[in-house]
RORO-9109 format. One line per 10 residues: number of its first residue (from 1); their letters; for each residue x, y, z of N, C-alpha, C. Coordinates in nm, 3 decimals, padded with zeros to 5 digits, m for minus. Example, Ala and Ser with C-alpha at 12.3 -4.5 7.8 and 13.67 -1.06 7.14 Angstrom:
BEGIN
1> AS> 01.319/m00.569/00.780/01.230/m00.450/00.780/01.320/m00.330/00.780; 01.285/m00.225/00.708/01.367/m00.106/00.714/01.290/00.003/00.787
! end
This chain:
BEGIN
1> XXXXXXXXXX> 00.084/m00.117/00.000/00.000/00.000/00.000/00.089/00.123/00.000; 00.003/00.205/m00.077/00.098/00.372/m00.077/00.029/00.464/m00.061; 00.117/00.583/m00.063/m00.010/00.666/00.035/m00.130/00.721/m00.065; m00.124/00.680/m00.211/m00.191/00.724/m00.296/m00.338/00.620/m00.225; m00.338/00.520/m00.151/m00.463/00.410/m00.155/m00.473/00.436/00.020; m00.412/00.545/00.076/m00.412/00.503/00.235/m00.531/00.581/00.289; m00.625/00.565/00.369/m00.707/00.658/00.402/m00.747/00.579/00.529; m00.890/00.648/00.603/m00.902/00.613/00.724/m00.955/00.488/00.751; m01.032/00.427/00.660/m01.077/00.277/00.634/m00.993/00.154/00.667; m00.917/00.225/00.488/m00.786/00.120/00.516/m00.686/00.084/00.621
11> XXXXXXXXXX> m00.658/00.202/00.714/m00.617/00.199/00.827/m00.634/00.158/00.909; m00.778/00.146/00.944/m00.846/00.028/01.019/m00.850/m00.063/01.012; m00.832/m00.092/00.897/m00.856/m00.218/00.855/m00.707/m00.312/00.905; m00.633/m00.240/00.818/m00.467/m00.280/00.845/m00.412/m00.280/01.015; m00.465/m00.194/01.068/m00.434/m00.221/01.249/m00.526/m00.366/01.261; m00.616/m00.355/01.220/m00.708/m00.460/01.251/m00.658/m00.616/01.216; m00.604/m00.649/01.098/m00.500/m00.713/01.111/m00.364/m00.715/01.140; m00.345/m00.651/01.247/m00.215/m00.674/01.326/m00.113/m00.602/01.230; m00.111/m00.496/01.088/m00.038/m00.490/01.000/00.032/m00.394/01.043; 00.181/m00.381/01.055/00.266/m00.288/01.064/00.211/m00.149/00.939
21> XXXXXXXXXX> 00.209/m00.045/00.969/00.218/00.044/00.874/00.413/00.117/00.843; 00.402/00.091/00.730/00.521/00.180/00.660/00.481/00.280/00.602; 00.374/00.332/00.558/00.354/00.440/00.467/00.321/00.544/00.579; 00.346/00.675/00.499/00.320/00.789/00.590/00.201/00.814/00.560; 00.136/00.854/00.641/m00.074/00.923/00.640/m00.063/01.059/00.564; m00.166/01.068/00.497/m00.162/01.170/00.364/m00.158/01.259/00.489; m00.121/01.419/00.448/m00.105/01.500/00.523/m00.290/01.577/00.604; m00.333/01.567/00.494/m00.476/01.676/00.507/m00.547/01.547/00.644; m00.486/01.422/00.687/m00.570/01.360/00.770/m00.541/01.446/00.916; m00.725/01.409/00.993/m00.721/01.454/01.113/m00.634/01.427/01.249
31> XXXXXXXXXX> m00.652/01.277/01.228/m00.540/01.201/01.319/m00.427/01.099/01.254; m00.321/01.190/01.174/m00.183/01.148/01.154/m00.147/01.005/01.229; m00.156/00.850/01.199/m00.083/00.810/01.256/00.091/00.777/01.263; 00.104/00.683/01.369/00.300/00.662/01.288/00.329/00.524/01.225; 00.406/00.596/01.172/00.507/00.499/01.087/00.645/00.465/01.106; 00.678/00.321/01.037/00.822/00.340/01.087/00.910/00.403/00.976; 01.019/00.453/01.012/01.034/00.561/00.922/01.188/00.456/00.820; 01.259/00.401/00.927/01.369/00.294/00.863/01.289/00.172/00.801; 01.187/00.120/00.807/01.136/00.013/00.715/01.087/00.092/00.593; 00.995/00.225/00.586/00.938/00.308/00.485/01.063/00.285/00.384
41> XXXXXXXXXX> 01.221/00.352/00.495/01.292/00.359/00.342/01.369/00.241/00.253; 01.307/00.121/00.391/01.432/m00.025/00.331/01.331/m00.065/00.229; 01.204/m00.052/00.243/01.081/m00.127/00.159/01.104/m00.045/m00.020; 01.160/00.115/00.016/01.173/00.191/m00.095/01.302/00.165/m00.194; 01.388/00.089/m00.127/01.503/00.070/m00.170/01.484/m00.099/m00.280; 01.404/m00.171/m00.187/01.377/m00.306/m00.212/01.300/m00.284/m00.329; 01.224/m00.202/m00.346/01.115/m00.143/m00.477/01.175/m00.147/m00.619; 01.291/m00.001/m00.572/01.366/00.052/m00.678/01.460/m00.042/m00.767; 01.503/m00.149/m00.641/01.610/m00.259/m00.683/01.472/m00.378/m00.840; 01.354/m00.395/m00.759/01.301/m00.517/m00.859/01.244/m00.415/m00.960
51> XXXXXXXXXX> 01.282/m00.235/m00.948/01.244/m00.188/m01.093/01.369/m00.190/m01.194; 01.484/m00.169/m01.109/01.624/m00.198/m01.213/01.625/m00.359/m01.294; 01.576/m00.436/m01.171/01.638/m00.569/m01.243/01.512/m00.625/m01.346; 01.422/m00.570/m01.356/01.345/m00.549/m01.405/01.327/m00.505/m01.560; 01.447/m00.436/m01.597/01.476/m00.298/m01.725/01.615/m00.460/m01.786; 01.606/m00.575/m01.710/01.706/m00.659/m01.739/01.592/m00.814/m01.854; 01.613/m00.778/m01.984/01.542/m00.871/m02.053/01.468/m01.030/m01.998; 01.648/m01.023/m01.993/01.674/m01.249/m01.950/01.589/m01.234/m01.816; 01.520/m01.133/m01.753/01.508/m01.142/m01.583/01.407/m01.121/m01.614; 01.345/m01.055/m01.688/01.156/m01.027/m01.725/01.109/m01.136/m01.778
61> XXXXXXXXXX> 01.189/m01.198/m01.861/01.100/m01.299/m01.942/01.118/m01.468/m01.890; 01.244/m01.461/m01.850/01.349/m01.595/m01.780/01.319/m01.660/m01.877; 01.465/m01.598/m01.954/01.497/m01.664/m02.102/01.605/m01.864/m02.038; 01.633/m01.840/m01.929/01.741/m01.933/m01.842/01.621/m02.077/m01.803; 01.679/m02.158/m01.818/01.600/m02.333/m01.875/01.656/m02.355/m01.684; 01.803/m02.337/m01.650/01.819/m02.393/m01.541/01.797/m02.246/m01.454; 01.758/m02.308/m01.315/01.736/m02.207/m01.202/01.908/m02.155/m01.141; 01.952/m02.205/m01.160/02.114/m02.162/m01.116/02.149/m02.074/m01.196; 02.146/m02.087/m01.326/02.168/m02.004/m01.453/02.082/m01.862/m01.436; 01.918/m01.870/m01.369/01.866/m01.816/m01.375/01.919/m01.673/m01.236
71> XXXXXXXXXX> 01.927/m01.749/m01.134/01.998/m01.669/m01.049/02.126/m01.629/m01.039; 02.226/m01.691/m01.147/02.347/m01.635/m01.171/02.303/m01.480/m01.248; 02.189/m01.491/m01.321/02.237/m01.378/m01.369/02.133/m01.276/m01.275; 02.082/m01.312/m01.187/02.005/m01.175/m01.101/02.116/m01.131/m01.017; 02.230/m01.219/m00.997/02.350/m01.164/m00.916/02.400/m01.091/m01.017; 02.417/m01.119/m01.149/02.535/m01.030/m01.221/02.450/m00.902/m01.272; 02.327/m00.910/m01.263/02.241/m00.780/m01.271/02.272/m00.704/m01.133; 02.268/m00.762/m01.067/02.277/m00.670/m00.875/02.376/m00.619/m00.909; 02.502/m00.646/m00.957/02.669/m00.600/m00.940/02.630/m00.534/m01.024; 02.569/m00.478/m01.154/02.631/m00.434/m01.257/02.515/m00.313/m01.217
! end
């Protein structure tokens, strides 16, 4: 969830199952809750990484027959 889908519903809903919140509460809300602010940015980092490896052909389509082959090259995508 992002804060484009977060509102007071969903919020309820998500405490209601026990759900950690990472996203920050749109600003215009009445009662702001918290967030954690070091998972917000590890979750943002984790994002950005499966949009790079992502822009990687053999990794969109898994052109690779063996799974070793297949994860050799999500490592040589990470390094590069």
């Amino acid at each position: 969830m992002n804060r484009a889908y977060e509102d007071e519903r969903t919020g309820l809903r998500a405490w209601e199952l026990q759900f950690n919140l990472v996203v920050p509460m749109k600003r215009n809300r009445v009662h702001p809750g918290e967030y954690d602010q070091e998972v917000y940015e590890r979750q943002n980092e984790l994002e950005r990484l499966f949009r790079r490896l992502k822009g990687f052909r053999g990794i969109c389509t898994r052109y690779d027959k063996l799974a070793r082959m297949f994860t050799a090259f999500i490592y040589l995508a990470c390094i590069l």
